[in-house]
N, CA, C and O atoms as CSV, one atom per row, in Angstrom:
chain,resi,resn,atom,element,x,y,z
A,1,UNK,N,N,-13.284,0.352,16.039
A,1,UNK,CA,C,-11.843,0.459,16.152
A,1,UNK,C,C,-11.435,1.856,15.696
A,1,UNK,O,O,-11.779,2.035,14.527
A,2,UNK,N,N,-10.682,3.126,16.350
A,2,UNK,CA,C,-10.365,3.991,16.098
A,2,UNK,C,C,-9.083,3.997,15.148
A,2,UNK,O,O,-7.987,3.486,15.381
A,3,UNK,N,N,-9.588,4.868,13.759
A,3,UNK,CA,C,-8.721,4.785,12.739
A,3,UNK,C,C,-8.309,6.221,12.109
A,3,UNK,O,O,-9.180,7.079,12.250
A,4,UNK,N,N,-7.478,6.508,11.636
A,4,UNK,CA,C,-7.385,8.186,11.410
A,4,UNK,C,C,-8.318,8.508,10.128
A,4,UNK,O,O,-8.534,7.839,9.117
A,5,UNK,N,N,-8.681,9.481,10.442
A,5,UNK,CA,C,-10.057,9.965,9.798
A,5,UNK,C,C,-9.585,11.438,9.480
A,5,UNK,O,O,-9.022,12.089,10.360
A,6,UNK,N,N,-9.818,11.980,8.191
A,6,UNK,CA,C,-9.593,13.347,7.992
A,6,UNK,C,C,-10.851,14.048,7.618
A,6,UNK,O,O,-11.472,13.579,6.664
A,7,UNK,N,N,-11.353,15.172,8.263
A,7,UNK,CA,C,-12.445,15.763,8.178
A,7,UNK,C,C,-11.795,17.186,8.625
A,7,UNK,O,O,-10.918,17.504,9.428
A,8,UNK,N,N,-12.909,18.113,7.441
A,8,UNK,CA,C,-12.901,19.591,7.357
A,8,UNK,C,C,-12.809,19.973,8.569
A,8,UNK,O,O,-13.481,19.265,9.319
A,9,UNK,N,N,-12.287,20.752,9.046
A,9,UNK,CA,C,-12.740,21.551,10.603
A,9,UNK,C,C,-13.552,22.807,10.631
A,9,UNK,O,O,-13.472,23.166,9.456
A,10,UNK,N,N,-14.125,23.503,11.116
A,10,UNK,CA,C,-14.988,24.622,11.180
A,10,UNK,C,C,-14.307,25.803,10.253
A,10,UNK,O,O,-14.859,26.598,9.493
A,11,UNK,N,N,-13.034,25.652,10.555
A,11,UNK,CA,C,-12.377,27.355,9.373
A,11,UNK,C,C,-11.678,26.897,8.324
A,11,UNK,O,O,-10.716,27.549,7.917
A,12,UNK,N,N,-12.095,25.572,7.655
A,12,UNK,CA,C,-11.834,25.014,6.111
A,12,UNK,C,C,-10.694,24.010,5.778
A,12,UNK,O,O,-10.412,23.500,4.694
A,13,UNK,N,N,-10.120,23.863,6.983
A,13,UNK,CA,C,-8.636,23.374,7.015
A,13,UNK,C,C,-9.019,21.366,7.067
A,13,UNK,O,O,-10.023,20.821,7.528
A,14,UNK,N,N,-8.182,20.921,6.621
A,14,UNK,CA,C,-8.320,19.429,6.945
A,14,UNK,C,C,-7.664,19.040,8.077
A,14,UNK,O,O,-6.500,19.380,7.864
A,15,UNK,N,N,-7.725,18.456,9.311
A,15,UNK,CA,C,-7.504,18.203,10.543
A,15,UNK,C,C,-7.480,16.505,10.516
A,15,UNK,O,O,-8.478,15.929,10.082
A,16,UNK,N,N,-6.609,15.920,10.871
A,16,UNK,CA,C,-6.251,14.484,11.364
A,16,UNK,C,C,-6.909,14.112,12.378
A,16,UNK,O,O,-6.167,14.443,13.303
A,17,UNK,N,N,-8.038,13.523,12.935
A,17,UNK,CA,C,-8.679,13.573,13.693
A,17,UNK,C,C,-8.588,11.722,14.064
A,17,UNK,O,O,-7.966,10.993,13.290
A,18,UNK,N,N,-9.267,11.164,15.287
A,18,UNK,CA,C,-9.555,9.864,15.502
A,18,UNK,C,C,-10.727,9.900,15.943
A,18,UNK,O,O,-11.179,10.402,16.973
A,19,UNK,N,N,-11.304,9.229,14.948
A,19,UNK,CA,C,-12.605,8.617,15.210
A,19,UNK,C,C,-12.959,7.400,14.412
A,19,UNK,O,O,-12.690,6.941,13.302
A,20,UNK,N,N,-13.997,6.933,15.921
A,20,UNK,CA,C,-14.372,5.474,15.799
A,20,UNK,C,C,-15.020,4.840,14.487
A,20,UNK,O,O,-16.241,4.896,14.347
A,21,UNK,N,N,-14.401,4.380,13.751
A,21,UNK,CA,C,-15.182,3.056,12.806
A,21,UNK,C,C,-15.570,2.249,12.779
A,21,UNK,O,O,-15.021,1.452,13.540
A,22,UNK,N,N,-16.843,1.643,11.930
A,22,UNK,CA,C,-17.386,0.218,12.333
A,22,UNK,C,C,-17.496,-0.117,10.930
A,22,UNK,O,O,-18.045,0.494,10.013
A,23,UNK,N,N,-16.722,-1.458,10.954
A,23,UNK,CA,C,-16.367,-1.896,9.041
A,23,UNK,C,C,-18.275,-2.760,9.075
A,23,UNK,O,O,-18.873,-3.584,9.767
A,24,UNK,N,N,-18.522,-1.989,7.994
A,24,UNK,CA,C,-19.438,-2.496,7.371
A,24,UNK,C,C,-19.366,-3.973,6.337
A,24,UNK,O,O,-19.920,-5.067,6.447
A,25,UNK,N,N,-18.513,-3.467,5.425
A,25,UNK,CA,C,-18.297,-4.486,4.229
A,25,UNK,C,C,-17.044,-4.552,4.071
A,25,UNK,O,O,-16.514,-3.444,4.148
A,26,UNK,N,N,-15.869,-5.977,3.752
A,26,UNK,CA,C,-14.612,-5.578,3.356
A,26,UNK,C,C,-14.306,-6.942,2.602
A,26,UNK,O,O,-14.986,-7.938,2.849
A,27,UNK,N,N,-13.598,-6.961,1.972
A,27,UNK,CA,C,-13.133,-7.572,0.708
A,27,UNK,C,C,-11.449,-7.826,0.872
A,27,UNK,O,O,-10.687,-6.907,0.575
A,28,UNK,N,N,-11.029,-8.866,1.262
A,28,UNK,CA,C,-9.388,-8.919,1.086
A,28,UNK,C,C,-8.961,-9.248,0.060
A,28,UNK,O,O,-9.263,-10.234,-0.612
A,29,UNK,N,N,-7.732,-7.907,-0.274
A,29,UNK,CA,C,-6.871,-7.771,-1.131
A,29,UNK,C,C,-8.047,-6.637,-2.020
A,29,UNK,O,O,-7.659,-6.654,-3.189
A,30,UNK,N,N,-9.249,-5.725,-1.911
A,30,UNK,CA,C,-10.256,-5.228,-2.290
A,30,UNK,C,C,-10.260,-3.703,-1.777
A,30,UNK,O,O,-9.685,-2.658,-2.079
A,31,UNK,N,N,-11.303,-4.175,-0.756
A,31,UNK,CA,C,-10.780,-3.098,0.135
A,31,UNK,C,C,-12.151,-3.132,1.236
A,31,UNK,O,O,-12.817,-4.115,1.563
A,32,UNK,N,N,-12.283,-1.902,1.607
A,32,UNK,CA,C,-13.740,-1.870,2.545
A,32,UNK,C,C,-14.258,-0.658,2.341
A,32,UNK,O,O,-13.743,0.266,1.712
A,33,UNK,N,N,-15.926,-0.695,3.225
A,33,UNK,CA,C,-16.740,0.123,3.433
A,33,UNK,C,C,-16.885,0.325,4.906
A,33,UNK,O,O,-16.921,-0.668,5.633
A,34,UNK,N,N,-16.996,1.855,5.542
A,34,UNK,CA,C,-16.837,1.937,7.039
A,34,UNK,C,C,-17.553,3.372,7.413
A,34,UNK,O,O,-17.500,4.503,6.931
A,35,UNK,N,N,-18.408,2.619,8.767
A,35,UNK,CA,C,-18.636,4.102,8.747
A,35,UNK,C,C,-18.178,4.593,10.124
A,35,UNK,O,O,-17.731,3.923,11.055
A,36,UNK,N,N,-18.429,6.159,10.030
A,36,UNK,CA,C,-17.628,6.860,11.129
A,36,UNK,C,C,-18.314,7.539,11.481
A,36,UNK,O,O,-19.270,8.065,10.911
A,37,UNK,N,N,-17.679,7.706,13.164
A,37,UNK,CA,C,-18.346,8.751,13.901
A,37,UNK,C,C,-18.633,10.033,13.750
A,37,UNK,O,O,-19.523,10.746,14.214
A,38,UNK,N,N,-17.419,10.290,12.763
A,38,UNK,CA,C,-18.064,12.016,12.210
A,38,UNK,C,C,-19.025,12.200,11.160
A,38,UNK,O,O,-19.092,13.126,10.351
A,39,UNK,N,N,-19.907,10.985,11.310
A,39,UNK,CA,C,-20.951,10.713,10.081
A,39,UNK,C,C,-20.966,10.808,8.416
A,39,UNK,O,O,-21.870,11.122,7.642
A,40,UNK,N,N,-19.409,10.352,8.165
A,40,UNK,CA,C,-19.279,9.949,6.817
A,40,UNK,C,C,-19.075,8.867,6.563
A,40,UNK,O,O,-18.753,8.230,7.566
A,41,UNK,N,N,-19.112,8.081,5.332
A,41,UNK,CA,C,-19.174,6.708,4.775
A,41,UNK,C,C,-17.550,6.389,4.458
A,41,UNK,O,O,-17.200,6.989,3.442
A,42,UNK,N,N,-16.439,5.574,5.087
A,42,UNK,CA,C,-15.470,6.044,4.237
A,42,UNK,C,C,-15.041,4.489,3.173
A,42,UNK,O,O,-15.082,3.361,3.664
A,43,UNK,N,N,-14.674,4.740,1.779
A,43,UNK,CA,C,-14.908,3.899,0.929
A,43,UNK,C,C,-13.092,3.662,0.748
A,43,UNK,O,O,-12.374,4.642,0.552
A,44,UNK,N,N,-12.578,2.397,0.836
A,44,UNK,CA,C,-10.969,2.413,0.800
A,44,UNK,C,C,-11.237,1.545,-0.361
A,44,UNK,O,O,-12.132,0.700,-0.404
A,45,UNK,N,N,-10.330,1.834,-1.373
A,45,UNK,CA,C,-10.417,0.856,-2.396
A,45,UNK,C,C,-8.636,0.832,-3.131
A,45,UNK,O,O,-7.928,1.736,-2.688
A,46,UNK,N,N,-8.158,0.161,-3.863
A,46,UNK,CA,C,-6.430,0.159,-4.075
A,46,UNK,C,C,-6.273,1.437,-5.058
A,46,UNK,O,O,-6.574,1.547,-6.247
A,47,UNK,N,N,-5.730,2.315,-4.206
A,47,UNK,CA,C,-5.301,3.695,-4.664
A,47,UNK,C,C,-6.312,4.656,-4.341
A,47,UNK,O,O,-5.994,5.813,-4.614
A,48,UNK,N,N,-7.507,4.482,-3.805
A,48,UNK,CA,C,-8.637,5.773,-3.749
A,48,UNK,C,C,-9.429,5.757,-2.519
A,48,UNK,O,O,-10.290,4.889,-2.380
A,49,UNK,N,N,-9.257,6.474,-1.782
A,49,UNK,CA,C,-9.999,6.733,-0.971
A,49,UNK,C,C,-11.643,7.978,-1.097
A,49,UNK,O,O,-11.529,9.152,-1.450
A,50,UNK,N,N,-12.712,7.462,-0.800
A,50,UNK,CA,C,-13.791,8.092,-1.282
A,50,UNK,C,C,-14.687,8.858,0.216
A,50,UNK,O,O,-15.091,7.810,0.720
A,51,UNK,N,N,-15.165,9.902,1.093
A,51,UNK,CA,C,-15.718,10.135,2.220
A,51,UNK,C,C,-17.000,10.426,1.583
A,51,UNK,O,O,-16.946,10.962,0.476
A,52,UNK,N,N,-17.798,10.245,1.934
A,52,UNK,CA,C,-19.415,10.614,1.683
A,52,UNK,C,C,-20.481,10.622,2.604
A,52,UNK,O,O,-20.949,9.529,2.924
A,53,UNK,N,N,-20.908,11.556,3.046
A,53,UNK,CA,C,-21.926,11.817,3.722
A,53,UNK,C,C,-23.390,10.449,3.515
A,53,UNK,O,O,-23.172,9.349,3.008
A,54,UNK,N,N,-24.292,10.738,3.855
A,54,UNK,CA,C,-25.205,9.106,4.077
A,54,UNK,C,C,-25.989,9.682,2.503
A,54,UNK,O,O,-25.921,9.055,1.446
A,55,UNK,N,N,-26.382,10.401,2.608
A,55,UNK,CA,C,-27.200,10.910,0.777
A,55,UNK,C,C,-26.184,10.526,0.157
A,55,UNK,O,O,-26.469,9.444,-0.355
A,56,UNK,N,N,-24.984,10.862,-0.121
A,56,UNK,CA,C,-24.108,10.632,-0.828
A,56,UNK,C,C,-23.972,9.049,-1.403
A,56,UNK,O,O,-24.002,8.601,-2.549
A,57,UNK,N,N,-23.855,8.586,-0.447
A,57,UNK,CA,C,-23.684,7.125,-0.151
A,57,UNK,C,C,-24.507,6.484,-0.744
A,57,UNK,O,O,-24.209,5.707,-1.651
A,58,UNK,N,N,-25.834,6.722,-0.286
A,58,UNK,CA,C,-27.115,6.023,-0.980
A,58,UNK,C,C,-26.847,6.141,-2.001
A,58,UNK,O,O,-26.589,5.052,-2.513
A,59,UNK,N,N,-26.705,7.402,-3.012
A,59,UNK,CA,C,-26.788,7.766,-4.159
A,59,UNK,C,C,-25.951,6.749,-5.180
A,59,UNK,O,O,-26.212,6.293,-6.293
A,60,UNK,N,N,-24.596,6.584,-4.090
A,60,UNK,CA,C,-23.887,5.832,-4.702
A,60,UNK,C,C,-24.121,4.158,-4.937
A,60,UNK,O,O,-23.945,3.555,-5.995
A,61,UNK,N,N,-24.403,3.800,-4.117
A,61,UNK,CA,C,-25.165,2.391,-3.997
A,61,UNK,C,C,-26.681,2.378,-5.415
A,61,UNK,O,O,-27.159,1.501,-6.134
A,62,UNK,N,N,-26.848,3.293,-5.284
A,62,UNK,CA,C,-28.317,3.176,-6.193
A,62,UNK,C,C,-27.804,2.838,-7.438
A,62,UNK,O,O,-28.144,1.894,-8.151
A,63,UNK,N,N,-26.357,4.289,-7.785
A,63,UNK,CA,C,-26.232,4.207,-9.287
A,63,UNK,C,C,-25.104,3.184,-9.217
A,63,UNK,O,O,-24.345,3.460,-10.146
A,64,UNK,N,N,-24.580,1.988,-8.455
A,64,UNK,CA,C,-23.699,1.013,-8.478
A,64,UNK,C,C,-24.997,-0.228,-9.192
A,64,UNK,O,O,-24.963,-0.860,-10.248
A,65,UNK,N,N,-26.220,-0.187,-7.909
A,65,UNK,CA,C,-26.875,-1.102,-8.405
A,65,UNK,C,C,-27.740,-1.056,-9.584
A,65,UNK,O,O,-28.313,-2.085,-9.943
A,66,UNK,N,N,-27.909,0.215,-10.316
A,66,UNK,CA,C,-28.943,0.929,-11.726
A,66,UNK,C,C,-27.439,0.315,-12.685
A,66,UNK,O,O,-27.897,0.345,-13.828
A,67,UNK,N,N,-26.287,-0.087,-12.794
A,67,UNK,CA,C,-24.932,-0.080,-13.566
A,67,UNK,C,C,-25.093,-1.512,-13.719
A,67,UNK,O,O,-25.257,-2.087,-14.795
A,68,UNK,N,N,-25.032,-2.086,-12.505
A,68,UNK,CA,C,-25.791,-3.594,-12.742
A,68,UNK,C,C,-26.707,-4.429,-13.433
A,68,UNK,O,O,-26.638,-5.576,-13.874
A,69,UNK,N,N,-27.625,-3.511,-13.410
A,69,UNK,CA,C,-28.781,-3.830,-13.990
A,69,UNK,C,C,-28.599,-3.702,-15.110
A,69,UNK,O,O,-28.791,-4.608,-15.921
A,70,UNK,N,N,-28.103,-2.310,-15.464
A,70,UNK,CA,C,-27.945,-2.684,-16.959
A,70,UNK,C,C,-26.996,-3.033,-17.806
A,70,UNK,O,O,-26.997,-3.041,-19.037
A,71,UNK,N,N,-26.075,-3.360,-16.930
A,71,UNK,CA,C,-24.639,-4.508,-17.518
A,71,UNK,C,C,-25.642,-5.889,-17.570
A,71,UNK,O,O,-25.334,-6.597,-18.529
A,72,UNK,N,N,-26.552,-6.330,-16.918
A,72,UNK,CA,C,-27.214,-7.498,-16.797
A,72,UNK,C,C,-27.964,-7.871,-18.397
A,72,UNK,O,O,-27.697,-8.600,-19.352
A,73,UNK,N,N,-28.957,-6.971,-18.046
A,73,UNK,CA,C,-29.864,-6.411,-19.155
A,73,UNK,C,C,-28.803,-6.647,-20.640
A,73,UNK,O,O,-28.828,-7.592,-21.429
A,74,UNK,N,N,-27.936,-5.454,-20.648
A,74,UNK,CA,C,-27.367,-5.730,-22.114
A,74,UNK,C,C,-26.544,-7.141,-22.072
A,74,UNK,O,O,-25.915,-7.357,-23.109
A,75,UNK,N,N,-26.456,-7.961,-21.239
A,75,UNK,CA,C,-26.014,-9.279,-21.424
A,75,UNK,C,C,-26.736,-10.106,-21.896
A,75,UNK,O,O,-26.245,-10.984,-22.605
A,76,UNK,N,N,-28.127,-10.065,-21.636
A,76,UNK,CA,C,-29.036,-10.784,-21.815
A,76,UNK,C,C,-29.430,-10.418,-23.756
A,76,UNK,O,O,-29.410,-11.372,-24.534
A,77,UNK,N,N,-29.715,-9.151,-24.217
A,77,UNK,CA,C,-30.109,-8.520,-25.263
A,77,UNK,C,C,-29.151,-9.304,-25.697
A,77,UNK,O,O,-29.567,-10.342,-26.213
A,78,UNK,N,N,-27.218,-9.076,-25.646
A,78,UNK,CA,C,-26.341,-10.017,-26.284
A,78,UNK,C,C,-26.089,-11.211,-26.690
A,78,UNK,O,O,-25.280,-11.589,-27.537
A,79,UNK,N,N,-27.120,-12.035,-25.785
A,79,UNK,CA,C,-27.049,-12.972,-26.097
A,79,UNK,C,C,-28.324,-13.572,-27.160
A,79,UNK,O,O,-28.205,-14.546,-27.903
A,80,UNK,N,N,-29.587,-12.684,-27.003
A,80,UNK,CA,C,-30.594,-13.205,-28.030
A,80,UNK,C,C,-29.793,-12.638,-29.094
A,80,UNK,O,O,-29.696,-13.470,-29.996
A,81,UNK,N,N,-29.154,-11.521,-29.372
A,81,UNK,CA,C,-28.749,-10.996,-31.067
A,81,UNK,C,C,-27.789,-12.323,-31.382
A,81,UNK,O,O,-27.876,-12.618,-32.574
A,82,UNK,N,N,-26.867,-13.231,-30.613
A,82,UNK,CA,C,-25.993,-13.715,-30.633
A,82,UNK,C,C,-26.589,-14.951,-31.411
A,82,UNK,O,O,-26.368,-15.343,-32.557
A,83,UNK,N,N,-27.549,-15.517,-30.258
A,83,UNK,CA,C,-28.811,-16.666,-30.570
A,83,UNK,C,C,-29.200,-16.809,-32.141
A,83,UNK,O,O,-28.958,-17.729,-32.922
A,84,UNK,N,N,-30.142,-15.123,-32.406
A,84,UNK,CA,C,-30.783,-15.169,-33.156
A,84,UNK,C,C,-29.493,-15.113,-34.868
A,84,UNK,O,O,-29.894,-15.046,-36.030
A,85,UNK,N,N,-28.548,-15.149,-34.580
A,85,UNK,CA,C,-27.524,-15.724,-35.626
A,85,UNK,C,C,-27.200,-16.874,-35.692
A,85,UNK,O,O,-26.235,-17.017,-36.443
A,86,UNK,N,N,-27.563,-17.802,-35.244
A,86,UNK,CA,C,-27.083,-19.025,-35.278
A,86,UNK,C,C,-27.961,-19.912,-36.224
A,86,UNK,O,O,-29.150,-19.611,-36.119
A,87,UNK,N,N,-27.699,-20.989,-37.181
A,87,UNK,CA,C,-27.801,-21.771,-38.408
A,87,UNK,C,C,-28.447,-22.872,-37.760
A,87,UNK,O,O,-28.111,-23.068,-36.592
A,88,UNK,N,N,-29.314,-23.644,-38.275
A,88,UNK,CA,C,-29.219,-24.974,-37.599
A,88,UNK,C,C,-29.348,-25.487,-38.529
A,88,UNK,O,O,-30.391,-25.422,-39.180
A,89,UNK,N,N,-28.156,-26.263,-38.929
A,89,UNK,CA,C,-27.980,-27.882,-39.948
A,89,UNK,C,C,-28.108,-29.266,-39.375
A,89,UNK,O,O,-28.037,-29.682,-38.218
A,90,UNK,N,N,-28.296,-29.795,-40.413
A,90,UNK,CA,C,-28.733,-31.400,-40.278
A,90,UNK,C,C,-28.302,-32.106,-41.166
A,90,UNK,O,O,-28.355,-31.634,-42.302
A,91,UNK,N,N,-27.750,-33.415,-40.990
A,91,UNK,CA,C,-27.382,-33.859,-41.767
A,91,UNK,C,C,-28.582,-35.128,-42.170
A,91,UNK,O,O,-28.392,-35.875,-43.130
């Protein structure tokens, strides 16, 4: 679906251009992931728009999913320190 797309032009200027998108990923009320014919990634999210070339992109996906991991990870550590405080009584 052709959507307005802003990309550099050859003498530095930003140019309003149309080119074709194909939504990859989208999220309502979120936003989406799309890519375009002028071979950037474009990332819409509420208030930010992000363009990234395909390295770019990856890069970004890697350190989204390395952020994960270790939001995971220190959840897990949180919960043995949490564990390893706990009493056990008997009556």
């Amino acid at each position: 679906m052709p959507e307005r797309c802003t990309r550099k032009s050859d003498k530095g200027g930003i140019k309003p251009m149309k080119h074709e998108q194909t939504t990859l990923a989208s999220c309502d009320g979120f936003g989406s992931i799309s890519s375009c014919s002028c071979g950037l990634y474009h990332i819409r999210l509420p208030g930010i728009s992000v363009h990234l070339r395909e390295k770019g992109f990856d890069r970004l996906v890697q350190m989204i999913f390395q952020a994960k991991e270790n939001q995971d990870s220190y959840r897990i550590n949180d919960a043995k320190l949490k564990k390893s405080h706990l009493k056990i009584v008997t009556n």
